[in-house]
C-alpha positions as CSV (number, residue, x, y, z in Angstrom):
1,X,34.0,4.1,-31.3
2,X,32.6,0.6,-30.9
3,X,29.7,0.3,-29.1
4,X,31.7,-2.4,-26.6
5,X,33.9,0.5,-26.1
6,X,31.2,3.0,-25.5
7,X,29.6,0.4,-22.9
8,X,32.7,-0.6,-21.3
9,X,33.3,3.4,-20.1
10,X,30.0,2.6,-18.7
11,X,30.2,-0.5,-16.9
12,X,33.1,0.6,-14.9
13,X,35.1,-2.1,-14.6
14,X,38.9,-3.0,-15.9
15,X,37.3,-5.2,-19.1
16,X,40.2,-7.1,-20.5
17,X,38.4,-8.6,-23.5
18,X,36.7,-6.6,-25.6
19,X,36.2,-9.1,-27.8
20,X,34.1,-11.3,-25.6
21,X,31.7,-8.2,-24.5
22,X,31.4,-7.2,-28.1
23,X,29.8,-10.6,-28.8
24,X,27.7,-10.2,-26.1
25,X,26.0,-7.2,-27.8
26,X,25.3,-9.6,-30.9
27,X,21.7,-10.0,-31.7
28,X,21.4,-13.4,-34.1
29,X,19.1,-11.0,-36.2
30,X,22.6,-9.3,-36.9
31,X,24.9,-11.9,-37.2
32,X,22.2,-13.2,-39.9
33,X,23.2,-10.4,-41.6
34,X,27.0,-9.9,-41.2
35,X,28.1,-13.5,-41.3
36,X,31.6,-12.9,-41.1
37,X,31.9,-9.9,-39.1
38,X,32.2,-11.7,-35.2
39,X,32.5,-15.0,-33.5
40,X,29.2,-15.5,-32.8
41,X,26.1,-14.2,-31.6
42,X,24.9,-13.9,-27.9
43,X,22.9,-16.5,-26.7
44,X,25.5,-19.2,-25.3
45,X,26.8,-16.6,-23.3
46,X,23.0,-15.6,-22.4
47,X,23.0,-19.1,-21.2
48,X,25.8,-18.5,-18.9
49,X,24.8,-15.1,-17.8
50,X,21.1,-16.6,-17.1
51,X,22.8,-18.9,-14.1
52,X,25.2,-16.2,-12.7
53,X,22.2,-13.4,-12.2
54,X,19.8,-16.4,-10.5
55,X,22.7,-16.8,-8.4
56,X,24.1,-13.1,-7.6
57,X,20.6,-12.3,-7.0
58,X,19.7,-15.3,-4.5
59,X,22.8,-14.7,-2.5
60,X,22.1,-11.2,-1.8
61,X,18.6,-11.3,-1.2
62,X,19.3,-14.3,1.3
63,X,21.7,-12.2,3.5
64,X,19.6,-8.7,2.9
65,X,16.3,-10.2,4.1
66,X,17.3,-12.6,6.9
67,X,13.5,-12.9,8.2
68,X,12.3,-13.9,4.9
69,X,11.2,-17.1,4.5
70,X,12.1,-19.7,1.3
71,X,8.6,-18.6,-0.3
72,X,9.2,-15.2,0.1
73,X,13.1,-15.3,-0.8
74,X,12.0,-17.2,-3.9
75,X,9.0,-14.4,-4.8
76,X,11.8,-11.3,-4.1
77,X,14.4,-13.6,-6.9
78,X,11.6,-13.8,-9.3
79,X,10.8,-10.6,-9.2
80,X,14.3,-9.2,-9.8
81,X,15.3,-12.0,-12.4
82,X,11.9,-12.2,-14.4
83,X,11.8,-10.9,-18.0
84,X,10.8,-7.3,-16.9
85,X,12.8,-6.9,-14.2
86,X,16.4,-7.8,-16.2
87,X,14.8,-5.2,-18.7
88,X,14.3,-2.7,-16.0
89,X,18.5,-3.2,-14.9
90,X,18.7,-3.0,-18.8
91,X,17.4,-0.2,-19.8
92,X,18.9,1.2,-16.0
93,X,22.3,1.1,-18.1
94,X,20.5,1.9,-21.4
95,X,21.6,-1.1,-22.8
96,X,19.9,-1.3,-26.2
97,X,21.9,1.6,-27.2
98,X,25.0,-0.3,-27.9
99,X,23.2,-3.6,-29.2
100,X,23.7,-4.8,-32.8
101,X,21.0,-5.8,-34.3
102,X,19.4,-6.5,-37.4
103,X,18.0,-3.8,-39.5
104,X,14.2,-5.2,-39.6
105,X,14.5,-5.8,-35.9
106,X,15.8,-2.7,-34.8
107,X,12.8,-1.1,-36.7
108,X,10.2,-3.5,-34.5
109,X,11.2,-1.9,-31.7
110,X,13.9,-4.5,-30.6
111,X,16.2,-2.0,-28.4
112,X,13.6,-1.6,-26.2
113,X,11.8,-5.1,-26.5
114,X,11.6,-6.3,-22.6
115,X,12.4,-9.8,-23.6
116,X,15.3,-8.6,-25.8
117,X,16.8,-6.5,-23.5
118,X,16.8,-9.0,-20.6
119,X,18.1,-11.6,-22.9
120,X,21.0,-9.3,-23.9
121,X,21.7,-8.3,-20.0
122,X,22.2,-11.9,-18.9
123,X,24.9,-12.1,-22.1
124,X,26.4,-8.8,-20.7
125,X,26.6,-10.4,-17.5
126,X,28.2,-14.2,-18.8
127,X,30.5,-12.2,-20.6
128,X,31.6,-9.8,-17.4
129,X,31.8,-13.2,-15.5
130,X,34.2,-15.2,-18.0
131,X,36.6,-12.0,-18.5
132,X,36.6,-10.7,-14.9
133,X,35.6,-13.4,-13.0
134,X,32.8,-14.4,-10.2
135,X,33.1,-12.0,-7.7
136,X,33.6,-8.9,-9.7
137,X,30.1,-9.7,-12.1
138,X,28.7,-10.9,-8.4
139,X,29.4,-7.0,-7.3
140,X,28.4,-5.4,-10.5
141,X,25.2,-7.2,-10.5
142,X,24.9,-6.4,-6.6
143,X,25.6,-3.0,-7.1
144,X,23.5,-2.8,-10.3
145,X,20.2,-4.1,-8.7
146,X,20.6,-2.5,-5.5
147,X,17.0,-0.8,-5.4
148,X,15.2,-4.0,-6.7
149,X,17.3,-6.1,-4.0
150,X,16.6,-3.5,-1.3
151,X,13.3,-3.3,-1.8
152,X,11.2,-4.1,0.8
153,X,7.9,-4.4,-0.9
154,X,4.4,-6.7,-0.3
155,X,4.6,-10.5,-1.2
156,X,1.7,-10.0,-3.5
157,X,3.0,-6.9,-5.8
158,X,6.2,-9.5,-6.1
159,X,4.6,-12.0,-7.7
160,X,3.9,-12.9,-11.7
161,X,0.4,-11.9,-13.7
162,X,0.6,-15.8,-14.1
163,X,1.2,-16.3,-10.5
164,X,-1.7,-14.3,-8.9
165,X,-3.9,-15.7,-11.8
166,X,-3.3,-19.3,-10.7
167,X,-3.7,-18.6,-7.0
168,X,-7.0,-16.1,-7.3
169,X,-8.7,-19.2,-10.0
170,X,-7.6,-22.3,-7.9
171,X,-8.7,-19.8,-4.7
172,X,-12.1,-19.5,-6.2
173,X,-13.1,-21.9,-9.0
174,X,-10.6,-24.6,-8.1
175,X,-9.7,-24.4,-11.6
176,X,-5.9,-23.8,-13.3
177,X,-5.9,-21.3,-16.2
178,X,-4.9,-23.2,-19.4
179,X,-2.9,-21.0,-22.1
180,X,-3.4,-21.9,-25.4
181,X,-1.3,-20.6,-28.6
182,X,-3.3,-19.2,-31.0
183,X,-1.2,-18.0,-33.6
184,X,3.3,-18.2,-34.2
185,X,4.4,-16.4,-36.7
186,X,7.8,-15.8,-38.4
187,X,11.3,-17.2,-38.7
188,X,12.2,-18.9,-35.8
189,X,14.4,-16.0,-34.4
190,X,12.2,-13.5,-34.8
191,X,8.6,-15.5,-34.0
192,X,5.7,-13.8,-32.4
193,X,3.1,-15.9,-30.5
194,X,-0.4,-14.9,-29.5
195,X,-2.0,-16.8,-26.6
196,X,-5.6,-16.9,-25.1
197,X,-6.1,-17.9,-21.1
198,X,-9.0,-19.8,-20.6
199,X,-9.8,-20.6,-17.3
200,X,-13.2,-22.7,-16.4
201,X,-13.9,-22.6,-20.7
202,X,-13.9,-19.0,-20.8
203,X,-11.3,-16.7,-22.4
204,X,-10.5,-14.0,-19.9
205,X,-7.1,-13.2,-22.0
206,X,-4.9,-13.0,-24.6
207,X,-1.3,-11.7,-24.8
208,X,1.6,-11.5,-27.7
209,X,5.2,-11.2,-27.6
210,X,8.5,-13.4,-28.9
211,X,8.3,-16.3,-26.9
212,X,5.2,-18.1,-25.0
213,X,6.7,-17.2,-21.7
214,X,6.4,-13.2,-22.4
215,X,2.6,-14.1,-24.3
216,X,1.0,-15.8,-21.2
217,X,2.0,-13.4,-19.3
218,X,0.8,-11.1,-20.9
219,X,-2.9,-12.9,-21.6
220,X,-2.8,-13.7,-17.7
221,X,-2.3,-9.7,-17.1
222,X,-4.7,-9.3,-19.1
223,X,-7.4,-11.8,-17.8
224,X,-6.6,-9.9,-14.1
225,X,-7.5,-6.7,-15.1
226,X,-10.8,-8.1,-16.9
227,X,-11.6,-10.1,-13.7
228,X,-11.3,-6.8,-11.9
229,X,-13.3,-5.0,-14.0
230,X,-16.0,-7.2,-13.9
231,X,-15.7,-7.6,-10.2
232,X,-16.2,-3.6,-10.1
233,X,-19.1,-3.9,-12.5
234,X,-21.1,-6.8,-10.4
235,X,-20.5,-4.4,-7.5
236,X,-21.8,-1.3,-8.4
237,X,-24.9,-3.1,-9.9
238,X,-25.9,-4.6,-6.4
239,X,-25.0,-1.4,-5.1
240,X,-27.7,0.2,-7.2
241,X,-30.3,-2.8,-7.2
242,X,-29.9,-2.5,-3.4
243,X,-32.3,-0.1,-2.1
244,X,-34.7,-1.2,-5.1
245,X,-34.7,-4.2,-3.0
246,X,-34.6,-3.3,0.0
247,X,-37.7,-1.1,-0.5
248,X,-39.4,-4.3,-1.9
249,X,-38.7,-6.0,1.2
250,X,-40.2,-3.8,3.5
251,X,-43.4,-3.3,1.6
252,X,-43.4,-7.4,1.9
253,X,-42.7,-7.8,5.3
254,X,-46.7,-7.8,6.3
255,X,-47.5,-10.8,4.7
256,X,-44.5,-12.7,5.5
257,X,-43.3,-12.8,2.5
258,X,-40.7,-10.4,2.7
259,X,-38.5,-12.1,5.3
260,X,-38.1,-14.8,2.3
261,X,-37.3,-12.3,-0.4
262,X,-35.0,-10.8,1.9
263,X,-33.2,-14.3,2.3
264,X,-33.6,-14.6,-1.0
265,X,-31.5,-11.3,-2.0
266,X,-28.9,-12.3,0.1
267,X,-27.9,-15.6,-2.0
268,X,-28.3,-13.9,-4.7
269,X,-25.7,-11.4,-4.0
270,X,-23.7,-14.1,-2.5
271,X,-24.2,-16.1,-6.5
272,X,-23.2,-12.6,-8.2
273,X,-20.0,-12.5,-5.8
274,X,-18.6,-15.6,-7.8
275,X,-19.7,-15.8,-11.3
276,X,-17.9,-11.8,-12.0
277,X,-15.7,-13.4,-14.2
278,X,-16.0,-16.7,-12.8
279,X,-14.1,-15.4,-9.5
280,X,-15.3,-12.7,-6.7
281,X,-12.1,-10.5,-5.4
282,X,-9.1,-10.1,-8.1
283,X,-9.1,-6.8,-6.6
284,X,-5.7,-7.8,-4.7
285,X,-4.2,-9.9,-7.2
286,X,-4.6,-7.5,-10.2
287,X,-4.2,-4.1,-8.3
288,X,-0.7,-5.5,-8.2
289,X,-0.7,-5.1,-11.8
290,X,1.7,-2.2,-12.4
């Protein structure tokens, strides 16, 4: 059986051309192989299928969470229609099962690659939309993402690593993080980048993946968690410096001179609060890491 005949058993729906969802399972690492065996590869109908989830998604978001405002709305969307959440509908459907891909990149890991597998659902959607139509690939994709667009969940754990990373720097050092590529490697369909987030000259992160989207996310992941850490570290040192200090103080306090250490400790503190990592709670924005 071909796999567009396995996966259209599991869609569910009356697919009238097979032809068209086959092509949507067509990596262009295995049409660079089998020149002659299909039409084409994915990624026009990727294209198409990009536009039809953003707006599926936005329509039933707007009429499931009518007390949302446009910055929320928008967060929810992102969430949903971001790189890992089309994976996470993907692999809902175990998509990478029927995809056909080349042999080097099915031995990288590529049927379970989260940029891969999101590209590939959009396709699966463009291709659902052209054979059946608007409002049968609206209702698939409704009824597909039904948890994600139910979800009632806390604006912060919606939004991106880059996101929270721009809003916790701007919110502390009034800085923006600046991503920088570091390395791209490989042909151009199957390129890797590295990239390093440096935020007030420092490198807090770095990231890899297939395209610079997935990379600095990844690096600005990355720079939360250290920020966090670091944060946890300046903590529990004051915590263990404090009643050191606080012992000092009292011993002072007959001459006068401890009221001034005293003040003294407490800008101190107050200086180690914002150079952890050059920012003082990330504990918020990177506990939404997960």
């Amino acid at each position: 059986m071909h796999p567009a005949d396995a996966l259209a058993e599991r869609l569910g729906l009356p697919i009238r051309d097979r032809d068209l969802l086959a092509q949507a399972l067509v990596h262009s690492s295995w049409l660079h192989e089998h020149p002659e065996a299909f039409r084409g590869h994915n990624e026009r109908l990727e294209f198409l299928g990009d536009a039809v989830v953003n707006l599926a998604i936005t329509e039933a978001l707007f009429g499931r969470h009518p007390a949302d405002d446009e910055g929320v709305l928008s967060a929810r969307r992102a969430a949903i229609v971001s790189t890992s959440g089309l994976a996470r509908l993907a692999t809902r459907l175990d998509l990478g099962s029927f995809l056909l891909l080349g042999e080097g990149e099915s031995q990288r890991g590529g049927r379970v690659r989260p940029s891969l597998l999101a590209s590939a659902f959009e396709a699966l959607v463009g291709a659902i939309y052209l054979d059946l139509g608007w409002e049968a690939a609206r209702d698939w994709i409704h009824g597909w993402a039904e948890p994600e667009i139910a979800a009632d969940l806390a604006l912060t754990t919606l939004k991106s690593p880059k996101s929270r990373l721009q809003e916790h720097t701007q919110r502390t050092t009034g800085d923006r993080p600046a991503y920088r590529i570091v390395e791209a490697v490989g042909p151009d369909h199957e390129k890797q980048f590295r990239i390093e987030v440096v935020v007030a000259g420092r490198v807090l992160g770095a990231g890899e993946g297939p395209s610079r989207r997935v990379a600095e996310t990844a690096a600005a992941a990355q720079a939360l968690d250290r920020i966090r850490h670091e944060r946890q570290a300046a903590r529990s040192a004051r915590a263990a410096a404090g009643p050191v200090r606080a012992r000092a103080g009292r011993r002072a306090v007959p001459g006068g001179a401890g009221q001034e250490a005293s003040t003294s400790v407490v800008s101190d503190d107050a200086g180690d609060e914002t150079s952890a990592a050059g920012a003082p709670d990330a504990g918020a924005d990177a506990g939404a890491d997960t």
